[in-house]
C-alpha positions, 0 to 999 in steps of 0.5 A: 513760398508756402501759401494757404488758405484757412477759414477765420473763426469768428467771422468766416473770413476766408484769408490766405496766407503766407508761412514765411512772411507770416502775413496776411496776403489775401482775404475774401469776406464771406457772404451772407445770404441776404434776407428779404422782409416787406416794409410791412413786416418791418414796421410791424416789428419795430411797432412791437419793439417799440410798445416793449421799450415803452412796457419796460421803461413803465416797469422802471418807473413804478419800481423806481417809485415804490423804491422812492416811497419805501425810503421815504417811509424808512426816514420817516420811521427813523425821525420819529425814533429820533426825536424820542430821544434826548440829544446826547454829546458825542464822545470823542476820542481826544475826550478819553485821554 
């Protein structure tokens, strides 16, 4: 039995495996050092991320209404073309024959 250890590329794993079996036969997780902030700095970030959400979803809200404006205004502008206009009967191609 030809056993042998490689280390996963993605996640850092460390798997043993077995070349007849072509099998997994163990695997060891690998360890992640542990980072430790305060209570405070946590609430800290998540009150930074929280005022960026709320900055993001004002810029949503004003690009969504200077969009809704300008189509307003491009309807209005169309209308009033169209009402200069006298109404005119479609053609259809049964019409032609």
């Amino acid at each position: 039995m030809s056993r042998f250890i490689v280390t996963c590329p993605h996640c850092q794993a460390q798997l043993e495996l077995d070349s007849e079996k072509q099998l997994v036969v163990a695997s060891k997780a690998a360890e992640r050092p542990r980072v430790m902030t305060s209570i405070e700095d946590r609430l800290q970030a998540m009150a930074r991320d929280k005022e960026s959400a709320s900055a993001k979803m004002d810029e949503a809200m004003r690009a969504e209404r200077a969009g809704s404006e300008l189509r307003d205004e491009k309807f209005r502008k169309l209308l009033g073309d169209v009402k200069d206009q006298p109404v005119v009967k479609p053609i259809r191609d049964i019409d032609l024959d």
